[in-house]
C-alpha positions as CSV (number, residue, x, y, z in Angstrom):
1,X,41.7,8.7,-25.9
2,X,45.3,9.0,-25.1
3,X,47.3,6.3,-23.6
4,X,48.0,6.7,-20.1
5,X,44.6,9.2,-20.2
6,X,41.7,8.2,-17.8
7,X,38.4,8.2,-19.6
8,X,35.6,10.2,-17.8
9,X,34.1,7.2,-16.9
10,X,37.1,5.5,-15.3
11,X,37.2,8.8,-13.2
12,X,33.5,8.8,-12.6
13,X,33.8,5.3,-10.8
14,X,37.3,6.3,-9.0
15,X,35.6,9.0,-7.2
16,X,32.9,6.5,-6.0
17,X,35.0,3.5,-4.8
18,X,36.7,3.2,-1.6
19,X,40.1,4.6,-1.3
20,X,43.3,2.9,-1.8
21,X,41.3,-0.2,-3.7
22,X,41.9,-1.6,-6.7
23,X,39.4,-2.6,-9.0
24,X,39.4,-4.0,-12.5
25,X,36.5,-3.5,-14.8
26,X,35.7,-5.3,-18.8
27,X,33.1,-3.6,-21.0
28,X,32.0,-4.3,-24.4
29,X,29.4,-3.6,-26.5
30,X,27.6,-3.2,-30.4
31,X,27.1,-0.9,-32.8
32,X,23.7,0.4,-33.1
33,X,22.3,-2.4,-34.8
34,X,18.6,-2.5,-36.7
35,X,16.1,-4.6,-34.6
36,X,12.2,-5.4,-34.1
37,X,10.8,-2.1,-32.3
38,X,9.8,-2.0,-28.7
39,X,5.5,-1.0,-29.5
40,X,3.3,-2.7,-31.9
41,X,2.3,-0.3,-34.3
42,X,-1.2,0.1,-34.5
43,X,-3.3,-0.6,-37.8
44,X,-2.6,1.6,-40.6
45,X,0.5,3.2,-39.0
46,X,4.0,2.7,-40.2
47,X,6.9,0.9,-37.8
48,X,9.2,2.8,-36.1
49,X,12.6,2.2,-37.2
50,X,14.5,1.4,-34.5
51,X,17.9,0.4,-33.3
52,X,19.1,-1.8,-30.3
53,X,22.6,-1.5,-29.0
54,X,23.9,-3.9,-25.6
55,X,26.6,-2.9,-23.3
56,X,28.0,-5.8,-20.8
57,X,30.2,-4.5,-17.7
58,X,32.9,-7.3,-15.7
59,X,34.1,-5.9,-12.0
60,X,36.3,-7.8,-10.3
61,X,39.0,-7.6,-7.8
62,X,42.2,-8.5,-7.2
63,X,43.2,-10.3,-3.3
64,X,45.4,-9.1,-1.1
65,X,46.9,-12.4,0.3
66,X,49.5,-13.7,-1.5
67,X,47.6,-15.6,-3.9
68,X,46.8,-12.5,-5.7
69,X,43.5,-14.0,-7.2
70,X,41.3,-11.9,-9.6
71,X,37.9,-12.9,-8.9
72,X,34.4,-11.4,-10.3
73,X,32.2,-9.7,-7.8
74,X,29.4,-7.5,-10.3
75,X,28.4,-8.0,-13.7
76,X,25.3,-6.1,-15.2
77,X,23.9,-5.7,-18.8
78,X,22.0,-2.4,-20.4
79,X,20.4,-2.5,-23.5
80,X,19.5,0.8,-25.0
81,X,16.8,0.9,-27.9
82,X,16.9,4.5,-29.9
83,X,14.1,6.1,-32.6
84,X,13.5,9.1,-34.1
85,X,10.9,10.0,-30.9
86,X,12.6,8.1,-27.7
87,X,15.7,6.3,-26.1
88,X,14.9,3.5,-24.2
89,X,17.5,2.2,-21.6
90,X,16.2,-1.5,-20.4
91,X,19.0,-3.0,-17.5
92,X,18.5,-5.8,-18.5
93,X,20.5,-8.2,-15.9
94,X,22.5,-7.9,-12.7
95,X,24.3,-10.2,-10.4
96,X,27.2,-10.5,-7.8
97,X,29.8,-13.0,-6.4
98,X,29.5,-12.2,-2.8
99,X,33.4,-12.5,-3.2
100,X,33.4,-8.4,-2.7
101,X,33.7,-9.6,1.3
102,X,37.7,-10.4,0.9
103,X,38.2,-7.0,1.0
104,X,37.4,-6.5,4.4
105,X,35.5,-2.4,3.5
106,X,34.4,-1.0,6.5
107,X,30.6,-0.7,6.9
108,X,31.6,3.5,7.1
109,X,31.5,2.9,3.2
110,X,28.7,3.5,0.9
111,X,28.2,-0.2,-0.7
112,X,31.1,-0.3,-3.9
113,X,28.6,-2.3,-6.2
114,X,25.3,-0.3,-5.8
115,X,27.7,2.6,-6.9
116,X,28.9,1.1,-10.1
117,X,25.7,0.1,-10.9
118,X,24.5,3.5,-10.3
119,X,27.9,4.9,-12.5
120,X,27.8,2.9,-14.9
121,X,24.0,3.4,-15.8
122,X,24.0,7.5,-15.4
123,X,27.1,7.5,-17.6
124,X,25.0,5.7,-20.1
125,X,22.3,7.6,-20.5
126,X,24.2,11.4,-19.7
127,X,25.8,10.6,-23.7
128,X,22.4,9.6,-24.9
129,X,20.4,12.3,-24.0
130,X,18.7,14.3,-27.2
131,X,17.1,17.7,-27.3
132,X,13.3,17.3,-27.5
133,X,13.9,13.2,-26.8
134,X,12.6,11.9,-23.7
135,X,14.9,9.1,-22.3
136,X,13.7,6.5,-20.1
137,X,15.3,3.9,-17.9
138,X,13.5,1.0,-17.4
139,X,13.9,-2.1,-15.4
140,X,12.3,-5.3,-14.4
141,X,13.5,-6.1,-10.6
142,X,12.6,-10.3,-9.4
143,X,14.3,-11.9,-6.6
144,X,16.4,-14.8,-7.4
145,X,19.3,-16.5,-6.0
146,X,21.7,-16.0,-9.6
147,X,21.1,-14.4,-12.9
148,X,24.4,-14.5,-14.3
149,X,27.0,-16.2,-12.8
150,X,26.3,-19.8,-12.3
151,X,26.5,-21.5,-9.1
152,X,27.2,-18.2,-7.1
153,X,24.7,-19.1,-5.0
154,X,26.9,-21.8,-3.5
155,X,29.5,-19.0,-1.6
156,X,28.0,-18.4,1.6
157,X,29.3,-14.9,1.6
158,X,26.9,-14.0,-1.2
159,X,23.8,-12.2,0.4
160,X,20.6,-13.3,-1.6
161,X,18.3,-10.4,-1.5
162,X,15.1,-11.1,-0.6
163,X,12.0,-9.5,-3.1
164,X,11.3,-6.8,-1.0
165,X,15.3,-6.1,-0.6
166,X,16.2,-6.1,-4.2
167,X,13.1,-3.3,-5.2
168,X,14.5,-1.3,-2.5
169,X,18.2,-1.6,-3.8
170,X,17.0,-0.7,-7.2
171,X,15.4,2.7,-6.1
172,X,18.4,3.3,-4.3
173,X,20.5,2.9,-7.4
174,X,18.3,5.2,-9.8
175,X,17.3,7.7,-7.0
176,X,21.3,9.3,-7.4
177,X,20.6,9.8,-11.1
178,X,16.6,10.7,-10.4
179,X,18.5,14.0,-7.8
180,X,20.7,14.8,-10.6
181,X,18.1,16.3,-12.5
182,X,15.2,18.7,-11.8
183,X,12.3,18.2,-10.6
184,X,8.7,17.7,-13.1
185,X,6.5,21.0,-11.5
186,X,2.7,21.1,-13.3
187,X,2.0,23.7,-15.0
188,X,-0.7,26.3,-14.1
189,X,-2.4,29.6,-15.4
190,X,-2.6,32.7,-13.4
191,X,1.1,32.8,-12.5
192,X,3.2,35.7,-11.0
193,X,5.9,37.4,-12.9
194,X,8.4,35.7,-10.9
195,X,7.0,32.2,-10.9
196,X,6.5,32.3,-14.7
197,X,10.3,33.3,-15.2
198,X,10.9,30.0,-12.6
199,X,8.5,28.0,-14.7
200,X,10.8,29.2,-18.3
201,X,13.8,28.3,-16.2
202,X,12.4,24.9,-15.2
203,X,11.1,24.0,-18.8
204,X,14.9,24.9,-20.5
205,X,16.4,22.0,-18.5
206,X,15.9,18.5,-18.4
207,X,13.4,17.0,-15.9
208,X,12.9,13.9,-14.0
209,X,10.4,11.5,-12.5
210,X,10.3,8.4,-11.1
211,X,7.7,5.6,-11.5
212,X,7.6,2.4,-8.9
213,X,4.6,-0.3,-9.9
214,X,4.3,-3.1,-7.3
215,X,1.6,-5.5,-7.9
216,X,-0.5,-6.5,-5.2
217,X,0.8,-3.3,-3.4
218,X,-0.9,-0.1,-2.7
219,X,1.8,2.3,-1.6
220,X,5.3,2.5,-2.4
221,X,6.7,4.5,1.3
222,X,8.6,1.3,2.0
223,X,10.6,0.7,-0.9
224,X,11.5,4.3,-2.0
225,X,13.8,6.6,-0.2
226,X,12.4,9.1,2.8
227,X,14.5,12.1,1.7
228,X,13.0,12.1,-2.4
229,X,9.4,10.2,-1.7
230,X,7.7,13.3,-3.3
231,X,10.0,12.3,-6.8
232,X,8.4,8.7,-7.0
233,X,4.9,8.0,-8.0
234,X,2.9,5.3,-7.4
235,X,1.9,3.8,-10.9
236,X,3.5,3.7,-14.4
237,X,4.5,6.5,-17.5
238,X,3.9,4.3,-20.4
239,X,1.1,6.4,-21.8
240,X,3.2,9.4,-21.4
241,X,6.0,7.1,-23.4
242,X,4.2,5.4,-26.1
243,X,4.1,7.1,-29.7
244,X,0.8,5.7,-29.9
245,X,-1.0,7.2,-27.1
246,X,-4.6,6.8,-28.7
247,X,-4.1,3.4,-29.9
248,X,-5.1,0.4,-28.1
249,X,-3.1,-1.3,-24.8
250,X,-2.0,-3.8,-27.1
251,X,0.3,-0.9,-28.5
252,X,1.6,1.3,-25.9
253,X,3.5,-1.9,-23.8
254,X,7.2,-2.6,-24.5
255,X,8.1,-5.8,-25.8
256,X,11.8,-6.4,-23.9
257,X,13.8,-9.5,-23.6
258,X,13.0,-11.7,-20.7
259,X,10.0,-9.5,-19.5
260,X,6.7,-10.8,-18.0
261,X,4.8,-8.1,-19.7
262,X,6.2,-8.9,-23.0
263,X,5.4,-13.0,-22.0
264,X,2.2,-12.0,-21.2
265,X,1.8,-9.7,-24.9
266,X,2.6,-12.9,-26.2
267,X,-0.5,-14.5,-24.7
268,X,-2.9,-11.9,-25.3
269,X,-2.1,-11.7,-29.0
270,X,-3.6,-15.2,-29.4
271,X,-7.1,-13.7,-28.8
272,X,-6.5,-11.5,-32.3
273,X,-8.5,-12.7,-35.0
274,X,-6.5,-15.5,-37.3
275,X,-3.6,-15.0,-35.2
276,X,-2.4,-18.4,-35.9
277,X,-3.3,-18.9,-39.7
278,X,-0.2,-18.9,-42.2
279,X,-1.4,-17.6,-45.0
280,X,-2.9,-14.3,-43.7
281,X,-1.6,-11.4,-46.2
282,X,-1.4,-7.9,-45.9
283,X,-4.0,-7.3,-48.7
284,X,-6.6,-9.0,-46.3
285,X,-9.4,-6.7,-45.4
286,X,-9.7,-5.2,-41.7
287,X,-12.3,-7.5,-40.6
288,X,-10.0,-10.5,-41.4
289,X,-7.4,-8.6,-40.1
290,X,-8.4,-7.7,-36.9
291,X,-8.0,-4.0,-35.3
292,X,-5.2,-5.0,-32.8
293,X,-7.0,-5.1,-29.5
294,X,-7.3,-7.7,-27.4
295,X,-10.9,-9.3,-26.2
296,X,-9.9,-9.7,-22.8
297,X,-8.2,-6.6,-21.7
298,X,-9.6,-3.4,-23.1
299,X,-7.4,-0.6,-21.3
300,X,-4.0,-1.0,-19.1
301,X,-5.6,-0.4,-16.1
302,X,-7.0,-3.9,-16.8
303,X,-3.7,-4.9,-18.2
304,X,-1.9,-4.6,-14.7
305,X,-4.8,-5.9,-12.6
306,X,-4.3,-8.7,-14.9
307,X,-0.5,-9.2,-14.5
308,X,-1.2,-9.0,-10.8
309,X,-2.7,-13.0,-10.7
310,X,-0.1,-13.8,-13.1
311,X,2.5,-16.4,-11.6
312,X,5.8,-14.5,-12.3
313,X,4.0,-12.0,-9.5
314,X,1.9,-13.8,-7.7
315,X,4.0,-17.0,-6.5
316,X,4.5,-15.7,-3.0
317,X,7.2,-13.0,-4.0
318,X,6.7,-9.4,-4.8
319,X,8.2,-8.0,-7.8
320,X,8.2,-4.6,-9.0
321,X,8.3,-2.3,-12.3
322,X,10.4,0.9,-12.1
323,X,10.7,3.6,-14.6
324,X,12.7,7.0,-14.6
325,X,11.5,9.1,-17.4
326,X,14.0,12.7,-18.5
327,X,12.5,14.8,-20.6
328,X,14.7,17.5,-22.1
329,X,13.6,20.9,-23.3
330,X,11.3,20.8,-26.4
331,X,9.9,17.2,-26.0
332,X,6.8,17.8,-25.9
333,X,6.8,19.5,-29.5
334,X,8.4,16.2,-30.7
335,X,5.9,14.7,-30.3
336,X,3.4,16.5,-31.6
337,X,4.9,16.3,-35.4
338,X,3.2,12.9,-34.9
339,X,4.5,10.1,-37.4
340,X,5.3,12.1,-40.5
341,X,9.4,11.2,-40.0
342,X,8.4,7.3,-39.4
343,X,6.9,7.2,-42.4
344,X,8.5,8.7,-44.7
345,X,11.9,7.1,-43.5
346,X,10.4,3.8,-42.9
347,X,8.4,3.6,-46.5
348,X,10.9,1.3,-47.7
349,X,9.7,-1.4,-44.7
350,X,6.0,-0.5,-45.5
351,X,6.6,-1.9,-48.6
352,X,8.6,-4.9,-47.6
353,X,5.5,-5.9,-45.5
354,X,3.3,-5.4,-48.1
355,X,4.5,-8.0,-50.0
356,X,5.2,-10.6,-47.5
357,X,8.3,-9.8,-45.8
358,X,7.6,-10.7,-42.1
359,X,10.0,-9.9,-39.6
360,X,11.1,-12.5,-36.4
361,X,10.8,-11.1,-32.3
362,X,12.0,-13.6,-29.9
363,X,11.7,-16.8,-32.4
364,X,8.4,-16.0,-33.1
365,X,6.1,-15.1,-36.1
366,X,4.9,-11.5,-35.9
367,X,1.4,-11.0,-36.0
368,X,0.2,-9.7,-39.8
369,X,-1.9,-7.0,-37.8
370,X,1.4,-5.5,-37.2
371,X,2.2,-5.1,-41.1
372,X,1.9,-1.8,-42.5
373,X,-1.2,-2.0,-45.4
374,X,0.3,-2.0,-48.9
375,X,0.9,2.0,-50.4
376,X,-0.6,0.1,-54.3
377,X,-0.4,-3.3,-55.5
378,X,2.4,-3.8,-58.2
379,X,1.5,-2.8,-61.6
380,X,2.9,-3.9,-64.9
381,X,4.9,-1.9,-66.8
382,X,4.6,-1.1,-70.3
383,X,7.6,-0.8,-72.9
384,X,7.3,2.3,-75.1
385,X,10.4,1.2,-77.1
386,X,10.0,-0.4,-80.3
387,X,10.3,-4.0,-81.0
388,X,13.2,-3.5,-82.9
389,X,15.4,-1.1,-80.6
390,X,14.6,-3.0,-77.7
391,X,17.9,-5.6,-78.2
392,X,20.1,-2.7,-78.6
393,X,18.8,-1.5,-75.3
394,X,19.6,-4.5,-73.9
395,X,22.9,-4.4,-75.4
396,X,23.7,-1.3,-74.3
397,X,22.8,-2.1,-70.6
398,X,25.4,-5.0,-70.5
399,X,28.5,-4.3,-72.7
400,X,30.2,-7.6,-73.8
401,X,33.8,-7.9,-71.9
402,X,37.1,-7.5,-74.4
403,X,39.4,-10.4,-74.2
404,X,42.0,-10.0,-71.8
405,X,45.4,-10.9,-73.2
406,X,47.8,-12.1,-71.1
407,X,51.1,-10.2,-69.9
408,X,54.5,-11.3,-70.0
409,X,56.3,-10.8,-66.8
410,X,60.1,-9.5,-67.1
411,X,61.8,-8.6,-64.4
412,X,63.3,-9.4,-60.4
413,X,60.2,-10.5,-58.2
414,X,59.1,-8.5,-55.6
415,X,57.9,-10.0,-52.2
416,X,54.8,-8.3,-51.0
417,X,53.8,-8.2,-47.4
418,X,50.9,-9.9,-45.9
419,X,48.5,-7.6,-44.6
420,X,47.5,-7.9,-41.3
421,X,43.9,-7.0,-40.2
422,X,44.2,-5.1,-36.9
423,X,40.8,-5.0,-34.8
424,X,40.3,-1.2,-35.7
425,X,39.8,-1.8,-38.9
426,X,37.1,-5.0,-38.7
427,X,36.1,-3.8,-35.8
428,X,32.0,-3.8,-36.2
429,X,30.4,-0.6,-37.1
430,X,33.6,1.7,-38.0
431,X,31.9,2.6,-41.3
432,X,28.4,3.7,-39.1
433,X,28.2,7.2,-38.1
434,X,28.4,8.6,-34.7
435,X,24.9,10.2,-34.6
436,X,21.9,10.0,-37.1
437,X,18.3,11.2,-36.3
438,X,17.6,7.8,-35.1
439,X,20.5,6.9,-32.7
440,X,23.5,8.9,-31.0
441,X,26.9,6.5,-30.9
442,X,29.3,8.7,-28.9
443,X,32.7,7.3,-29.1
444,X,33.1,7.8,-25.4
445,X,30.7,5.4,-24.3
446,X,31.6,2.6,-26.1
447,X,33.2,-0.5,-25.0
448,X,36.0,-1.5,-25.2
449,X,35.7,-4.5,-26.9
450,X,33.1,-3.3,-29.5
451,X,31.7,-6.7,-31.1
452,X,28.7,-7.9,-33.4
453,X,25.6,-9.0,-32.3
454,X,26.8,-12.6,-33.0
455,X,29.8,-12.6,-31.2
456,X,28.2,-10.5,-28.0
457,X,25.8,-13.2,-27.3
458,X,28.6,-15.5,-27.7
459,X,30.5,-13.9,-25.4
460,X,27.7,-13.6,-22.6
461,X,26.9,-17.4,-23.3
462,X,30.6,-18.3,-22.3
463,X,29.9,-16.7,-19.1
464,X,26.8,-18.5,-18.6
465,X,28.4,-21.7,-19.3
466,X,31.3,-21.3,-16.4
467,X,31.5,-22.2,-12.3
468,X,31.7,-19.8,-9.3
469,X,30.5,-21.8,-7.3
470,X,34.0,-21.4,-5.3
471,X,37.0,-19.1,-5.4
472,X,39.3,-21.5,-7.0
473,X,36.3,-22.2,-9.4
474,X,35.5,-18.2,-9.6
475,X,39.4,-17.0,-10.3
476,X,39.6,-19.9,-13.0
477,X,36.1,-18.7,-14.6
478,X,37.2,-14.9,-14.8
479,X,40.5,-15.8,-16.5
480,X,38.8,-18.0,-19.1
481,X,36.1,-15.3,-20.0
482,X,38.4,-12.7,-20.4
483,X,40.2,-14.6,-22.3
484,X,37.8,-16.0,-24.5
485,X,36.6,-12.5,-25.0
486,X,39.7,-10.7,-25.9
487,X,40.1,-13.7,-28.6
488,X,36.7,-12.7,-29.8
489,X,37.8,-8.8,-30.2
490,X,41.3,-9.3,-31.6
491,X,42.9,-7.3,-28.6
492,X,45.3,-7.9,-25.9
493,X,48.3,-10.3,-25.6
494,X,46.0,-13.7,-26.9
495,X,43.2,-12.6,-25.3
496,X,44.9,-11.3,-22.5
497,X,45.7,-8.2,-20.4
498,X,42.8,-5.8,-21.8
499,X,40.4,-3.8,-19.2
500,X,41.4,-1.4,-17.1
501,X,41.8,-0.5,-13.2
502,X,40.6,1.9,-11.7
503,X,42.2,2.6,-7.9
504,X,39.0,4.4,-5.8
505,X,39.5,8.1,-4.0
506,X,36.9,8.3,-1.8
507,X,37.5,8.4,1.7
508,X,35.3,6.5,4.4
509,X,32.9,9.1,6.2
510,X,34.3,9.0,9.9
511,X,31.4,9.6,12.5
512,X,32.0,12.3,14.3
513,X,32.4,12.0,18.2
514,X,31.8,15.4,20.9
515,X,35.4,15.8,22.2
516,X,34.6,18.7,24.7
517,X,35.2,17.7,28.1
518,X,32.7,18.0,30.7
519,X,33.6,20.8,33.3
520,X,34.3,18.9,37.0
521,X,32.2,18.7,40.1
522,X,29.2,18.7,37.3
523,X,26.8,16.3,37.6
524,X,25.1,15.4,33.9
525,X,22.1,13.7,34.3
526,X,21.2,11.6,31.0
527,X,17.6,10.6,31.8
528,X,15.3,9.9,34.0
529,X,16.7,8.3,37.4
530,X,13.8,5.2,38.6
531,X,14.0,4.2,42.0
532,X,15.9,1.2,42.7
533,X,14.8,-2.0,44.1
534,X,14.8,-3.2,47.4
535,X,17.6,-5.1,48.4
536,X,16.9,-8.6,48.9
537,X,17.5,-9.9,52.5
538,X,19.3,-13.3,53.5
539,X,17.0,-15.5,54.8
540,X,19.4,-16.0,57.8
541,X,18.9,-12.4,58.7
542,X,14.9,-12.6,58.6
543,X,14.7,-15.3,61.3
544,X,13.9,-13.9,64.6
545,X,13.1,-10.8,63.3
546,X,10.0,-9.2,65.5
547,X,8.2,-6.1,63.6
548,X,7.3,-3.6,66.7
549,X,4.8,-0.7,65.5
550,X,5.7,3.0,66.3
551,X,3.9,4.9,69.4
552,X,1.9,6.6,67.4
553,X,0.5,3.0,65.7
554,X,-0.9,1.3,68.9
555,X,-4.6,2.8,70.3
556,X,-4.8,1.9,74.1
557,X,-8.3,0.2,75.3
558,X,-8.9,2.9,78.4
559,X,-9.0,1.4,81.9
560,X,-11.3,1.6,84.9
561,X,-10.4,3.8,88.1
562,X,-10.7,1.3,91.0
563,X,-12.5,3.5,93.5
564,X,-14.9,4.6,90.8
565,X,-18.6,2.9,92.1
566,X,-20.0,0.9,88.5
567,X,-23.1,3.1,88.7
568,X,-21.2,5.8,88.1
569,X,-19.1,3.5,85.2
570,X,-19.8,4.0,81.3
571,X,-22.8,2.0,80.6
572,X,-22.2,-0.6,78.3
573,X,-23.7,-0.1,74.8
574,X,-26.8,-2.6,74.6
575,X,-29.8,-2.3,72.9
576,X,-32.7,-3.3,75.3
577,X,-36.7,-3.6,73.9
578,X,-39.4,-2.0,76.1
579,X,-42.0,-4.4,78.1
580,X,-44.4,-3.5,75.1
581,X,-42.0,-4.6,72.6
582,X,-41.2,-7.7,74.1
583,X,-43.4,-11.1,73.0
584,X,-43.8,-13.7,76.2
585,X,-44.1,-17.3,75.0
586,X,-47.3,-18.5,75.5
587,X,-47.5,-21.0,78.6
588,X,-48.3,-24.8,77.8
């Protein structure tokens, strides 16, 4: 890249960040660099070779009083595993400051660190996408109040999502890169002209589709987006993933760093016959062996139902499991070659294991069910040469050296110049090529820092080792790991004054508001007008009040004429009982 030249990722996350704002970003990485693979190989079957390479990204911003403090505000960590049948992206860790809040952005803008999170890891994975490779992103998402910068926790602008909160966050930063691609449609029989040419047209570009995996949950409309819920599904790919899809469950689970499924692989491989015993050997017959399946758990729908109960997700917070699987044109016929590549490029390890080369994951003794059976036992070999030829053959092999006479030096003395070893050429992997049938290195993706595996978990120690636990505490902490970092690469002025800023162009979206003005002597009735309440009378005014009832209200009792007789008068309306009706008290 030419100085002064923006790479296309600095202009990728320009275009994302709010306008006018400085930001100042720190990435390193490693080389591809050979490492356990991700699946047990099942018995019989050769290991996948496989390679691991880690990418570490450092935000930070500068304030705008006049202290002019560079603080950190977003860290996160990817690490990509790579074979000959699938690239693996595992984000590994993620964490904030809460010191983004001294910039004052409005709420109009889309949240600065959910986009370089959502940048940085589509930018990743666009360079490392093979023909006929799937590529999947997978992530691990657990609510807790800091994962990489220590003490954080203690700024009270830092907003601690809670477990439902942070699964959201993470759909909404893989659901950008999940729309960038198109759509997984099923295939059918039967079809149209026109929908088989759609169908062609669909299969010669790469696909997505998203996975979300609660446990204890049986829907996902709450954490995933409304406008792409048909693009998630509720469960997981890793049978569509695993290079052993007829093997047993044991085999088609990653193994990643820090993972409760891989925590939990570690406790189901105790149940495997002589898991424990030292001096198993890869010569042992099957039945000593084992056959690599657990007692407990026979399929992976056990194998979740079983994580479920597990403390990591059942102590009162949810966690979830989220995948996003591409699969480019022609991946499906890679994997139908099956395992011929893998072993024939991994015979060499075949044979390691056969004679007692075991291999370390996580400080721990892999399991001898996971070494590849011996190809033939070592034989003797048998010299054809003659007794007597056989010294000369020997001889011949190893020359003897001629004395070396010394020189006499005549002559002015010249001074020779120290060498100086610049960072390009030490720099780790410069000899390694930039694509192989196991891995793709593009040179535009790298960091740029680009350190050993030795000195990158150095380097992410220091960080773990440091204070923000305030913002004199947090500026201090920045400077130091930079610093400390730069020293580790060989670059900038001792350490210092390497990164790069990137100033953000997007504008804030500004709501639009109806300026049209309402025409006058118009009456615009917004809703529904309710009657109002009575007024409330003083109680000054209700004394003495008298309440007289309308004409109409009062009914008159009708009066009597005076010079009418009272025979003539209305008889008065009295029941009366007839002399045979009527009962006389007896007489005493």
């Amino acid at each position: 890249m030419a100085p002064g030249k923006a790479s296309p990722l600095q202009e990728l996350l320009a275009s994302v960040l709010p306008e006018h704002l400085p930001f100042d970003f720190n990435h390193i990485s490693t080389p591809p660099t050979r490492c356990v693979p991700l699946f047990y190989q099942p018995q019989g079957a050769a290991s996948q070779r496989t390679y691991s390479e880690s990418h570490f990204l450092l935000a930070s911003i500068t304030t705008q009083d006049n202290k002019k403090e560079k603080l950190a505000v977003l860290a996160i960590e990817v690490i990509i595993y790579t074979t000959s049948k699938l690239t693996t992206a595992f984000v590994s860790k993620a964490d904030s400051t809460g010191f983004l809040s001294l910039l004052n952005i409005p709420r109009t803008h889309a949240s600065p660190l959910r986009s370089v999170a959502t940048t940085f890891l589509s930018y990743l994975i666009t360079q490392r996408v093979r023909p006929g490779i799937p590529l999947t992103i997978s992530l691990f998402a657990r609510a807790q109040a800091q994962y990489i910068f220590p003490n954080s926790v203690a700024n009270t602008s830092k907003h601690v999502s809670t477990d439902r909160e942070l699964v959201r966050w993470w759909c909404r930063v893989l659901d950008p890169i999940l729309q960038s691609y198109t759509p997984e449609k099923p295939k059918s029989e039967g079809l149209f002209h026109e929908e088989k040419d759609a169908q062609l047209e669909n299969e010669a570009a790469t696909t997505a589709q998203a996975y979300l995996l609660v446990p204890g949950e049986e829907t996902i409309t709450t954490y995933v987006p409304v406008a792409s819920r048909a693009r998630w599904k509720h469960g997981h790919p890793l049978r569509s993933i695993t290079p052993y899809p007829a093997a047993p469950p044991r085999c088609q689970v990653p193994h990643f760093p820090d993972d409760p499924k891989a925590r939990f692989l570690d406790e189901l491989d105790e149940e495997l016959m002589n898991a424990g015993k030292s001096n198993q050997s890869a010569y042992d017959s099957p039945s000593k062996r084992g056959k690599g399946a657990w007692r407990s758990v026979k399929t992976l729908e056990h194998f979740w139902e079983a994580i479920a109960f597990r403390q990591e997700c059942s102590s009162g917070n949810l966690v979830g499991f989220i995948w996003v699987v591409l699969t480019s044109p022609g991946a499906n016929n890679g994997k139908s070659e099956g395992n011929t590549e893998d072993s024939q490029s991994t015979m060499a390890d075949s044979q390691d294991s056969a004679f007692g080369i075991s291999h370390k994951r996580e400080g721990q003794l892999m399991l001898e069910t996971d070494i590849s059976p011996p190809l033939s036992p070592p034989h003797k070999t048998i010299l054809t040469t003659p007794p007597e030829h056989s010294s000369n053959v020997k001889s011949s092999k190893h020359p003897k050296k001629q004395p070396r006479t010394p020189r006499k030096l005549i002559g002015p003395i010249s001074v020779r110049q120290p060498k100086i070893k610049s960072a390009t050429s030490t720099s780790p992997g410069s000899s390694l090529a930039e694509q192989t049938r196991h891995y793709l290195w593009p040179t535009s993706s790298r960091g740029e820092i680009v350190l050993d595996d030795k000195n990158y978990h150095r380097a992410t120690d220091i960080i773990l080792h440091l204070d923000f636990g305030g913002r004199d505490l947090a500026a201090m902490s920045t400077t130091k790991w930079t610093t400390e970092v730069g020293l580790l690469g060989g670059v900038g002025d001792h350490g210092k004054n390497w990164g790069w800023t990137v100033v953000g162009t997007k504008a804030a979206v500004v709501p639009v508001v109806s300026t049209v003005p309402a025409p006058s002597g118009t009456v615009t009735v917004l809703g529904v007008k309710r009657k109002g309440k009575a007024p409330i009378m003083p109680e000054s005014s209700q004394e003495g009040v008298t309440n007289i009832l309308g004409a109409g209200l009062v009914r008159k009792k009708p009066k009597l004429q005076e010079n009418e007789p009272l025979s003539e008068q209305t008889p008065p309306r009295v029941h009366l009982l007839g002399p045979e009706l009527a009962r006389k008290k007896p007489k005493v």
